[in-house]
Steps between C-alpha positions, in 0.01 A plus 500: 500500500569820360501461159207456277363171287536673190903698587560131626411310209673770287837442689438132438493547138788723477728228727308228338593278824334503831711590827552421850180743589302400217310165422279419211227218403336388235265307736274404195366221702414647789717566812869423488625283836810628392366849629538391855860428463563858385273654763724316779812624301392875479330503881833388601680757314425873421176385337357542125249454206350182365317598205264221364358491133775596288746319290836508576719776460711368213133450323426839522258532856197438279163403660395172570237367270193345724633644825301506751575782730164461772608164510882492536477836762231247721756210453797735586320650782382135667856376428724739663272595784466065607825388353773692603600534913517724617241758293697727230436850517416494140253713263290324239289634273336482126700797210406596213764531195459575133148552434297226669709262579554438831786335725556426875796695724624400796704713733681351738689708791768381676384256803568627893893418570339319884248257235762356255515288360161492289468174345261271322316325765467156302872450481598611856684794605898331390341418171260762415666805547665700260721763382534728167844466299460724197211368303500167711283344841765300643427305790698618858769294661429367866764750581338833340135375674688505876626807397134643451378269809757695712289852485243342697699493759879597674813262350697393787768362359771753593403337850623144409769352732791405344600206731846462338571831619578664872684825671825426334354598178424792574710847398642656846532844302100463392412374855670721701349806307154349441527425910632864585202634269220270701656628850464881381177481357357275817703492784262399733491152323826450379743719736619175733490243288799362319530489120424150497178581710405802301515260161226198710291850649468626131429147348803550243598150725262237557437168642423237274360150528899347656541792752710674311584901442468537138494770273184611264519544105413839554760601768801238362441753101486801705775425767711169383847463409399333167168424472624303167643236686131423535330602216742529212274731271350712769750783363523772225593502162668819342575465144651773292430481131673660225128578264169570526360143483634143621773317284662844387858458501782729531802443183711242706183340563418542846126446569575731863680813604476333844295225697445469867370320731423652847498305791501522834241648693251796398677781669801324264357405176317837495879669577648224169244599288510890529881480418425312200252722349718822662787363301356452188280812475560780252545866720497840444680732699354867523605808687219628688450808780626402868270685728501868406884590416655225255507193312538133547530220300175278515528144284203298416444171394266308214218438741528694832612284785248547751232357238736189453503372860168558565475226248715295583358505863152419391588247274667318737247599829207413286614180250329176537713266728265221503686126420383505151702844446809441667692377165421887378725804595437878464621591206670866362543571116673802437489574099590805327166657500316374784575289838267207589438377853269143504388338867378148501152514556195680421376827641335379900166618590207718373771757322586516136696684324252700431576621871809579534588801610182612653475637855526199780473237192693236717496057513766336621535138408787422810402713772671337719888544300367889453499538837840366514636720252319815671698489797836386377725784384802463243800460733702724265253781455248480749213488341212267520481248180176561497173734561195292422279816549377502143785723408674338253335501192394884561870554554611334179230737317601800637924477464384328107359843469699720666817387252260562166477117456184310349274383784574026563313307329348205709413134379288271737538130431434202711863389445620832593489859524708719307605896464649636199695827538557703190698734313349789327478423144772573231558884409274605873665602739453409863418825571260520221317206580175518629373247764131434525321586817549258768115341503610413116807321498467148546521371194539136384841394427631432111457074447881534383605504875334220600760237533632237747796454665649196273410727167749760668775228524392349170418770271840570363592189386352552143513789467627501105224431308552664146237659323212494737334749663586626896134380586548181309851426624345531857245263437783270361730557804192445736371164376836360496539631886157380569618149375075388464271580229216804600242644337458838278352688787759396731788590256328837436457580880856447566686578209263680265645890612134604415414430240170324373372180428499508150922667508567192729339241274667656199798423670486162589365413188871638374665310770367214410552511133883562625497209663603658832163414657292178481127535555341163708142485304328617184464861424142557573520266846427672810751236659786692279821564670859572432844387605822613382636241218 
């Protein structure tokens, strides 16, 4: 870690709350077992700090009395090095602070993306591994740890037969030009065949266990008449919204400017969607030079278009289809000053976000649908849906730049991945604006974006509540849509827009007083949680 013991315990004191990168431990009898939990959490993650021998931040980071430093660093050290599977990559050693006192740190880094999860060996992988939510270890769902089990090797379920399906429900328009594409590239394979023949040659049919010609996943998203009929929620989302944050309404009290969903196919929910947004857009219309003797009219959109398709097409090429994420759909958030595109699923593979962008940086979690989309062109325009050359990202960069906007910003969860496009802030213009260079801009996304699909439907239900703040007004609006009770850390991760611990606290200790939230235990229980009243 970067940062120094004594900047960090300064910082501490100034927030007077720990964070979702920093842990600290009293440990005045010796090592904590609840250490493990939050070396599993931040190996998982994008690492951190334990610090051990300090009070807690709301006491002021003081010394321990009677810690013992040699022995908690050999405890730490045996602990994490026998007890955790597989080994951390962590860095523990003894610190001084304040004179001669003396404390142990512990700097984890986060774990190799082909070895997650790391877990607690005693309680077995699906109960030992864990995750860090704000200032909280909470334990991962079956679903996140297949997630992380599926970097160890290639998903396959884009290859699945879907028995219930055959020829018929197939698009003629997509087969004929995905077949006239195949014969082009390789005649010598697919020249005499018929379409029918081309479809069992390239394995987009295949026999399963009756004798029958059925379609794939892969091929009946990339090619089907309406996939849907299958798999309801295996479409897009694009919602319209008439504020900055979830819940805003317009004066007749319309929670959405417009709301979408795309169907069909790719080649057709990709077409849906980029109407939508087109649509809905603010543009600028500019007269510019036309070659060397005159002047033409150029207009330009919000976010440039190129960068929107190219995520759209990853976020559909790349989203988890496994069974447990077939109730999700892509989903597009257009607000006034930024546009949000979320993809079930975590980042596949040994890339973070951290990656992005770099030269031949490339995983693909459905190889087998990316091949699909590589060689099927748009009827309509032509072009191939998709590249899968490692192109994408790179190209989103460089049109972000090229139209003076602020470079994405990039969250990585286990539930899904998420870009944030922005606009240049208030009173900078975009031709003012200054993007970062492109091996710095993959930043974290804002926690206020981090919602699910049933808060988008549910939000704007409540959304009068006199006298309280926007932040606590959210948190009111979320519990209710949540419908169970959860604890601080979750309600800061999700609804906290930012702020700290001690802020979020602050608030609920309001909400509650107002009788809009009930807390489930005593104030000082660690089992505390909250529900809306």
């Amino acid at each position: 870690m970067e940062t120094n013991t004594a900047e960090l315990i300064e910082n501490l004191r100034c927030s007077q709350a720990e964070n979702g990168q920093v842990e600290v431990k009293a440990a005045a009898g010796g090592f904590p077992k609840s250490v493990l939990e939050t070396v599993s959490a931040f190996a998982n993650g994008d690492g951190g700090t334990i610090l051990l021998g300090l009070t807690d931040p709301a006491e002021g980071l003081q010394p321990v009395e009677g810690f013992n430093a040699q022995a908690v660093h050999d405890a730490s050290v045996e602990a994490i090095r026998s007890k955790i599977t597989p080994r951390p990559p962590a860095d523990i050693h003894i610190e001084p602070v304040e004179g001669q006192r003396r404390i142990v740190r512990i700097d984890v880094l986060p774990g190799d993306p082909t070895q997650k999860p790391y877990y607690i060996e005693a309680h077995g992988m699906y109960n030992g591994s864990y995750q860090r939510v704000g200032e909280a270890d909470i334990r991962l769902t079956k679903y996140e740890i297949d997630r992380l089990l599926e970097n160890r090797s290639q998903p396959r379920y884009d290859e699945e037969l879907i028995s219930e399906a055959s020829f018929k429900d197939f698009s003629p328009t997509l087969v004929s030009a995905y077949v006239a594409r195949l014969r082009e590239e390789q005649p010598r394979v697919f020249a005499a065949l018929s379409d029918r023949e081309v479809l069992l040659q390239a394995r987009i049919l295949r026999i399963d266990s009756q004798g029958r010609e059925v379609p794939t996943l892969g091929a009946l998203l990339a090619m089907g008449s309406y996939p849907q009929a299958f798999f309801p929620q295996l479409m897009m989302s694009v919602v319209v919204l008439p504020g900055e944050e979830l819940g805003e309404v317009t004066e007749d009290g319309r929670r959405f400017l417009d709301n979408h969903s795309c169907t069909g196919p790719i080649p057709s929910m990709l077409d849906e969607a980029m109407g939508v947004l087109v649509r809905n857009m603010r543009k600028t219309s500019t007269m510019e030079g036309l070659n060397s003797s005159g002047i033409g009219r150029v207009e330009r959109y919000e976010y440039p278009l190129e960068a929107i398709r190219e995520l759209l097409v990853n976020a559909l090429m790349h989203r988890d289809y496994s069974p447990g994420a077939r109730g999700s759909q892509v989903q597009v958030e257009l607000y006034t000053n930024r546009l949000v595109v979320r993809s079930p699923g975590g980042i596949y593979g040994a890339v973070t976000i951290r990656d992005f962008g770099q030269p031949g940086v490339s995983s693909t979690r459905n190889s087998y649908l990316a091949s699909i989309l590589t060689d099927l062109p748009d009827p309509g325009t032509g072009r191939l849906i998709a590249e899968n050359r490692a192109s994408g990202i790179p190209t989103v960069l460089r049109a972000l730049k090229d139209a003076g906007l602020p470079a994405p910003q990039f969250a990585d969860r286990l539930l899904y991945v998420q870009v944030t496009l922005m606009q240049p802030p208030q009173g900078v213009s975009s031709t003012e604006q200054k993007t970062a260079p492109e091996d710095k801009i993959q930043q974290v996304t804002p926690s206020e974006n981090k919602h699910s699909a049933d808060t988008v439907e549910l939000a704007g239900a409540y959304a009068s509540l006199d006298g309280l703040s926007e932040r606590q007004a959210g948190i009111v609006r979320g519990l209710r849509a949540q419908g169970e009770a959860v604890s601080a850390a979750f309600i800061q991760e999700h609804w906290g827009r930012g702020a700290s611990r001690t802020s979020i606290t602050n608030d609920l200790r309001g909400l509650v007083d107002a009788k809009l939230i009930v807390p489930t235990a005593p104030p000082r229980s660690k089992n505390r949680k909250y529900r809306a009243a």
